[in-house]
C-alpha positions in Angstrom: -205.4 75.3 10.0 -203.0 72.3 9.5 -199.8 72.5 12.0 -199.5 75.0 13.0 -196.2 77.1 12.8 -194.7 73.0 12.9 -196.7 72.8 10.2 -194.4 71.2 7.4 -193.6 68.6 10.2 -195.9 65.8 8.3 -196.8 67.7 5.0 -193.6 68.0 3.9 -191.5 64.9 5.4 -193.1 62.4 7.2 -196.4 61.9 4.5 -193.9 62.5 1.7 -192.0 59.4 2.5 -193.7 56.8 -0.1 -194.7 54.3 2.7 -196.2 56.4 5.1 -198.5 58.0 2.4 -199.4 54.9 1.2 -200.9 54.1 4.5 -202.5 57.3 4.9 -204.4 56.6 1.6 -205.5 52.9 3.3 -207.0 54.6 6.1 -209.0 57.2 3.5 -210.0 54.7 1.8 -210.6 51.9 4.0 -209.0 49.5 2.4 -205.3 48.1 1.3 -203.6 49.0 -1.7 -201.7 46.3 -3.5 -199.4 48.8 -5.0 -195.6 48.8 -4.6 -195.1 52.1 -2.2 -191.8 52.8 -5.2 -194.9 53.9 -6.8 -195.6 57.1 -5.6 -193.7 60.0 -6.9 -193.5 63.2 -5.4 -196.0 65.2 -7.5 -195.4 69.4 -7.3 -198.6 71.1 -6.2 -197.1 74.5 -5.1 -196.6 75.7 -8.1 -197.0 79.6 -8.8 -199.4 79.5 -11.8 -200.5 83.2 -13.8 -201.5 85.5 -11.3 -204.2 86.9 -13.6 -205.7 83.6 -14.1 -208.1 82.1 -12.0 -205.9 79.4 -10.5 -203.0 81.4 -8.5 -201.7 79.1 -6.5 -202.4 74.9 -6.3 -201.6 74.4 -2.7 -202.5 71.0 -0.7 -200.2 69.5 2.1 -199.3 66.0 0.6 -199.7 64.8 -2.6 -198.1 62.3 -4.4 -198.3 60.9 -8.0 -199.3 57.1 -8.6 -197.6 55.7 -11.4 -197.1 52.1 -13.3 -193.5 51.0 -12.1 -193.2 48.7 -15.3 -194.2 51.5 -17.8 -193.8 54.8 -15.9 -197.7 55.6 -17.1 -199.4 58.0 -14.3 -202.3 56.1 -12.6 -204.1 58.3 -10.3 -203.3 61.7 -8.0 -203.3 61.0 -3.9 -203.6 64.1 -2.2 -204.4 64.7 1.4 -204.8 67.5 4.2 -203.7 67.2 7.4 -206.0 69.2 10.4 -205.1 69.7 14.1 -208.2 71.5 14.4 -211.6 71.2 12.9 -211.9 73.0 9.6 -215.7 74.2 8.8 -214.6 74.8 5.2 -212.8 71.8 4.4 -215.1 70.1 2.1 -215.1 73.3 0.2 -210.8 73.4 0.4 -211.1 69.6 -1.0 -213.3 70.3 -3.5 -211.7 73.3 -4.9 -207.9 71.5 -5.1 -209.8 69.1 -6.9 -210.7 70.7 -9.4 -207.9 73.0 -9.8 -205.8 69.8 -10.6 -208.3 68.2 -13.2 -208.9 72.1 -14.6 -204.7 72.7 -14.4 -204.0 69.0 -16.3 -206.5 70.0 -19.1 -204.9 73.4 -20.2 -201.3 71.3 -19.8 -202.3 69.1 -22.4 -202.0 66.0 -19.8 -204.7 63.1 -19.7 -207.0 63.0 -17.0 -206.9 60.4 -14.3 -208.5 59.8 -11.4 -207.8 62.3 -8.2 -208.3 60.9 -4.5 -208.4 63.8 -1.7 -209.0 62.8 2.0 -208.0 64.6 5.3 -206.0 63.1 8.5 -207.2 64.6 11.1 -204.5 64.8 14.6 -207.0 66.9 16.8 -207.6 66.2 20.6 -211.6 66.6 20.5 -213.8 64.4 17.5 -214.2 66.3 14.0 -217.8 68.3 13.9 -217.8 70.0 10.5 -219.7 68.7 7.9 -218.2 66.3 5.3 -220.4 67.1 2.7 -221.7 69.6 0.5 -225.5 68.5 1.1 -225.3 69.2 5.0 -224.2 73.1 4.1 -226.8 73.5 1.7 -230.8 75.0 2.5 -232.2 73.5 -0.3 -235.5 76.2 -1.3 -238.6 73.4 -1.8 -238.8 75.0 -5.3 -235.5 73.4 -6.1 -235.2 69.9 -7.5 -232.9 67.8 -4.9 -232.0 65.8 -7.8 -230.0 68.7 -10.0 -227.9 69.9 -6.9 -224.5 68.6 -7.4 -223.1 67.3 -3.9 -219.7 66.5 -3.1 -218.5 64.4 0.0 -214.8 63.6 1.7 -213.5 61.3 3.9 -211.8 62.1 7.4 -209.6 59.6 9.2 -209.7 61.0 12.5 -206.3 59.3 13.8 -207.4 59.8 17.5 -210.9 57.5 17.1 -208.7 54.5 15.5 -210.1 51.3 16.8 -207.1 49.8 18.5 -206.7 46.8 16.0 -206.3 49.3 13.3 -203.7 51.5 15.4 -201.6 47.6 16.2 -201.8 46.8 13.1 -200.5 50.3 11.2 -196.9 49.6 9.9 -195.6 52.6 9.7 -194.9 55.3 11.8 -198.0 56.8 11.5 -199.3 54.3 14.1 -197.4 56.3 16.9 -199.3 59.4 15.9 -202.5 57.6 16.3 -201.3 55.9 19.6 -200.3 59.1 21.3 -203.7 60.9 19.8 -206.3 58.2 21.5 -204.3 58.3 24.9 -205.0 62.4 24.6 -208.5 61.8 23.7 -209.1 59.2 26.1 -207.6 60.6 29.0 -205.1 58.0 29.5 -201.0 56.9 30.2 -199.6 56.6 26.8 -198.9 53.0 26.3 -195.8 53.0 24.0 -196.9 51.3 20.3 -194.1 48.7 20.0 -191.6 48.6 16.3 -189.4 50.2 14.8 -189.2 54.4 14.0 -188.5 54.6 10.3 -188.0 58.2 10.3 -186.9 59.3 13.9 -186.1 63.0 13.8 -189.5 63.8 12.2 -191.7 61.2 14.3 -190.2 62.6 17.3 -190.5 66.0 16.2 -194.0 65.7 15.2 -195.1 64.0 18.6 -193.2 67.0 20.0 -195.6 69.1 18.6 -198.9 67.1 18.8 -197.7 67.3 23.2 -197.4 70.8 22.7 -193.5 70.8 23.3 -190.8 72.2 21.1 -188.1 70.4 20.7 -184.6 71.7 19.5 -183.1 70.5 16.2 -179.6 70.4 16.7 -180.0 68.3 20.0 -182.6 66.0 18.0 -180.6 65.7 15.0 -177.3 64.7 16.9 -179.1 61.8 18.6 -181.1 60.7 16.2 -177.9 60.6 13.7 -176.0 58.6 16.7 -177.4 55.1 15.8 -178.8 52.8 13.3 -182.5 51.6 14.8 -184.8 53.2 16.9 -188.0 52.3 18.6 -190.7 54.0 20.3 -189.1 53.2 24.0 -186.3 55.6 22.6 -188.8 58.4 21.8 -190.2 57.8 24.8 -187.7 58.7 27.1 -186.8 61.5 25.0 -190.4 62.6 25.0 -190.5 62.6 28.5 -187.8 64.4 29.6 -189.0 67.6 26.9 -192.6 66.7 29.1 -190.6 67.3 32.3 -189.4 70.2 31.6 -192.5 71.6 30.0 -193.9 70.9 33.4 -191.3 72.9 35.0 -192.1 76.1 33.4 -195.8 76.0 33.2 -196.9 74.1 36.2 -198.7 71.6 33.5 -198.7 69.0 31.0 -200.4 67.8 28.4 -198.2 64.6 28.9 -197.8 60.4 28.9 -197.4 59.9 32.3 -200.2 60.8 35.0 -197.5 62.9 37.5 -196.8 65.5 34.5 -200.2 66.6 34.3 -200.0 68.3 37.9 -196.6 69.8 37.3 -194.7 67.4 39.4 -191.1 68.9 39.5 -189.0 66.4 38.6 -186.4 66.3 35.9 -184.3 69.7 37.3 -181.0 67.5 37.0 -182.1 65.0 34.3 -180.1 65.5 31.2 -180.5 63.3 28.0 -177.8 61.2 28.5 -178.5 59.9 32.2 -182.8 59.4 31.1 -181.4 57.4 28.7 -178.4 55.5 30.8 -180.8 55.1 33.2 -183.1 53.6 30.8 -180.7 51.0 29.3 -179.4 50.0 32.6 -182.9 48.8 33.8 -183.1 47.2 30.2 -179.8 45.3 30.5 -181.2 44.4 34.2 -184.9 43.2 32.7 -186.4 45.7 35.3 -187.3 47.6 32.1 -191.4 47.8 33.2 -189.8 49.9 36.2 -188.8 53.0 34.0 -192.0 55.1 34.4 -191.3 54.5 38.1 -188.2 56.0 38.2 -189.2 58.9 36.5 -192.6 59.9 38.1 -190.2 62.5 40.2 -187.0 63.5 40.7 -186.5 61.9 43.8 -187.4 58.4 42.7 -185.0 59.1 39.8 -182.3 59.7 42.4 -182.6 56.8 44.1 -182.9 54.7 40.8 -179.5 56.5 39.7 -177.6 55.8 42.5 -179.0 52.3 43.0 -177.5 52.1 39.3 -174.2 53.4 40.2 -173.7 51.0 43.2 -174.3 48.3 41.1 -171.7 49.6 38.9 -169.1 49.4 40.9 -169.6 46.0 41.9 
């Protein structure tokens, strides 16, 4: 299972965007690629093929095309899955798409090159399944180990990121893996500082990853409204989706420790006065007291009138 029924919120955008796949394929690999991100080419894998032969359907999440920017030459296929929840038949999944794209290249005539498959893994627990094909396999004593093909992939699990990895992600990626160790670890969010690249399908995909739908139309009209965003600014907007989550289930799975007991705050709060609010205490450098003002609604009150008063003045 990938997203869910949010489920083209990374495949299709945010891991499609050159840069952001680039860095998913660092983290696979575990190490840095000195390749322009220009390089990679969107790469069609959802192709209908005959339905009589035995590859119906090539379909992977996010896959991209590696090619020479000075001769256009194809280098390699990057190709990655992207799990909410633990998949006990992923290495299988991996090593069928696999093949299907050396098998499908063949019979098109095209030259082989080298394929690398890995999965990023956004779940709230550690991944269990197996991540290869030796640790499925009962191997009879009668068998020779040494003639049993085995075949092994590589999980990034985005929520176990050693902190120095998650600081020094540069792409917006690292706010994924920020929010997903605060979830696994029980803790506040602590809001990854830089710039959002791609704001309406960030926001949209730590929407989902809270458990909160957000709405388009009001996301795409502020996210449309200016020129550079940061995380601060996903925050807020974050929250106030978190506030009302809390309103109608008594819950949530949230960033700040009041949310999680339902606290009822936010039955006034509209968009634009979280985010007056917010600016106000920037302007003011009381910006550290933002989370205080909206751990309830009455604190908010008293924050917004304090903000008026001064605005009269």
């Amino acid at each position: 299972m990938t997203l869910g029924k949010e489920k083209d919120i990374l495949e299709r955008h945010l891991l499609e965007n050159p840069a952001e796949h680039k860095e998913a394929m660092e983290l696979i690999t575990g190490h840095r690629w000195d390749i322009d991100p220009a390089s990679f080419r969107h790469y069609p894998v959802h192709i209908p093929r005959d339905m009589a032969d035995t590859l119906s359907f090539l379909e992977q999440d996010s896959v991209m095309l590696v090619v020479d920017l000075v001769t256009d030459e194809e280098l390699a296929i990057t190709c990655m899955e992207n799990q909410t929840k633990v998949d006990p038949i992923m290495v299988e999944r991996i090593m069928a798409d696999i093949a299907n794209q050396y098998l499908t290249r063949a019979r098109d005539g095209k030259k082989s090159i080298p394929i690398i498959a890995g999965v990023l893994y956004y779940g709230d627990r550690p991944w269990t399944a197996p991540v290869s094909l030796r640790e499925k396999l009962k191997i009879p004593e009668v068998l020779d180990e040494r003639f049993i093909q085995d075949f092994r992939i590589q999980v990034v699990d985005l929520g176990a990121l050693p902190d120095e990895t998650i600081e020094n992600m540069t792409t917006d990626l690292k706010y994924f893996a920020g929010l997903l160790k605060a979830k696994r670890e029980g803790r506040q969010y602590t809001v990854n500082r830089g710039e959002i690249r791609h704001p309406f399908w960030t926001i949209k995909g730590l929407g989902h990853l809270s458990g909160m739908e957000i709405d388009d139309e009001e996301l795409l009209k502020i996210t449309e409204s200016k020129e550079e965003y940061t995380m601060e600014f996903a925050y807020t907007f974050l929250s106030k989706e978190q506030a009302d989550a809390a309103l109608r289930t008594g819950e949530a799975q949230g960033f700040r420790k009041g949310e999680a007991s339902g606290i009822r705050k936010g039955v006034e709060m509209t968009m634009s006065r979280v985010r007056e609010l917010y600016s106000w205490l920037k302007k003011c450098g009381q910006e550290s007291e933002f989370d205080r003002a909206t751990s309830s609604e009455q604190l908010f009150e008293q924050y917004w009138n304090e903000m008026q008063n001064s605005l009269k003045n």
